[in-house]
C-alpha positions as CSV (number, residue, x, y, z in Angstrom):
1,X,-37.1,-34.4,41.7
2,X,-38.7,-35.1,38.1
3,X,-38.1,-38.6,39.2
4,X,-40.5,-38.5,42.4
5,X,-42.8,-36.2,40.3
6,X,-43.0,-38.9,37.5
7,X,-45.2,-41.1,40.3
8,X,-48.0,-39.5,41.1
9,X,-50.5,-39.7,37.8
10,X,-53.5,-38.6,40.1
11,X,-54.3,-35.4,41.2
12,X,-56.0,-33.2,43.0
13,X,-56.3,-29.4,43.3
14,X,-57.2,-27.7,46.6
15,X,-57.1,-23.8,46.4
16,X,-58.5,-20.9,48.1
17,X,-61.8,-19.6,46.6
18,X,-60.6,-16.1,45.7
19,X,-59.0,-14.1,43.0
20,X,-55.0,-15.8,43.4
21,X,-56.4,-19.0,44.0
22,X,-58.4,-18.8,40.7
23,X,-55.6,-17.9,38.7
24,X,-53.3,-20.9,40.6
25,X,-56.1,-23.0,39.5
26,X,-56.0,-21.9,36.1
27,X,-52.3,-21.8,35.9
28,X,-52.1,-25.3,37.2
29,X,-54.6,-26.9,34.9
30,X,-52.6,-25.5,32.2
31,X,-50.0,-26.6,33.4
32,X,-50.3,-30.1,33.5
33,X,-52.0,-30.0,30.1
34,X,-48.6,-28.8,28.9
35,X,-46.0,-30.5,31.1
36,X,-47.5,-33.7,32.1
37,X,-50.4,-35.2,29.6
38,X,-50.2,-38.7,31.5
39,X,-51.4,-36.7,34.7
40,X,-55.5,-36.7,35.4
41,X,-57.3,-34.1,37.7
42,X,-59.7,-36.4,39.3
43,X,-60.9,-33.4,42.1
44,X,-60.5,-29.2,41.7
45,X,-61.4,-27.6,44.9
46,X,-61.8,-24.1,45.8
47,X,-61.9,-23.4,49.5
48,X,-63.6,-20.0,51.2
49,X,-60.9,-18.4,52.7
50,X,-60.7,-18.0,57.0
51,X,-64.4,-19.6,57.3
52,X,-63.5,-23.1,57.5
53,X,-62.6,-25.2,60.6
54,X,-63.2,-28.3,60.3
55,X,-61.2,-30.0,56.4
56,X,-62.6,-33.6,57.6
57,X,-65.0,-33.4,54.7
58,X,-62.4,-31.9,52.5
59,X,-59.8,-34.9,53.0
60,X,-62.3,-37.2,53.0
61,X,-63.2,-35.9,49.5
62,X,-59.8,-36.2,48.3
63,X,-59.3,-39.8,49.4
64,X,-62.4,-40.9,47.6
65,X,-61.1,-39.3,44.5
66,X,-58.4,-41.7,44.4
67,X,-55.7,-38.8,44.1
68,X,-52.3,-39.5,44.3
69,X,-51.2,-36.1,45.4
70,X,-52.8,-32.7,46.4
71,X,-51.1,-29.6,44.6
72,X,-52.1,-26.4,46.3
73,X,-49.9,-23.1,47.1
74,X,-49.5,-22.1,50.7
75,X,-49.3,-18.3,50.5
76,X,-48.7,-17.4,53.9
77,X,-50.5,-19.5,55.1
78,X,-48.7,-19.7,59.1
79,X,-50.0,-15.6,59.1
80,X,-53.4,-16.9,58.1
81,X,-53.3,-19.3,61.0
82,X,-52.0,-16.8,63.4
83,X,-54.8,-14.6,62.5
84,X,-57.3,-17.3,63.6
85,X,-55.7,-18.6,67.1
């Protein structure tokens, strides 16, 4: 796995704007600080949560940036989805 990690030197973070998805963001950037110093954050993103439909202008956000890889955590995220069908 560190192997497949090593790759991506890009990245972007994609969140949910509230109070876990602050402290993901946090923990993340200090993360990579720590563990991976060859690693740039070229996009941070904090998303309302449940009010968004359409991520077209999200992804097309992140492929701009250039990003190798988007780190985000899915907390429950199929019962958020289940609540909006």
């Amino acid at each position: 796995m560190d192997e497949f990690l090593s790759h991506f030197k890009k990245e972007y973070l994609f969140n949910g704007d509230y109070s876990t998805g602050h402290g993901i963001q946090k923990g993340m950037r200090a993360n990579l600080a720590t563990m991976r110093p060859d690693v740039t954050i070229v996009g941070d993103e904090l998303v309302p949560l449940m009010k968004i439909n359409d991520f077209a202008p999200y992804v097309e956000k992140i492929k701009a940036s250039g990003a190798d890889a988007v780190m985000m955590l899915r907390v429950q995220a199929e019962r958020m989805v289940q609540r909006t069908e």
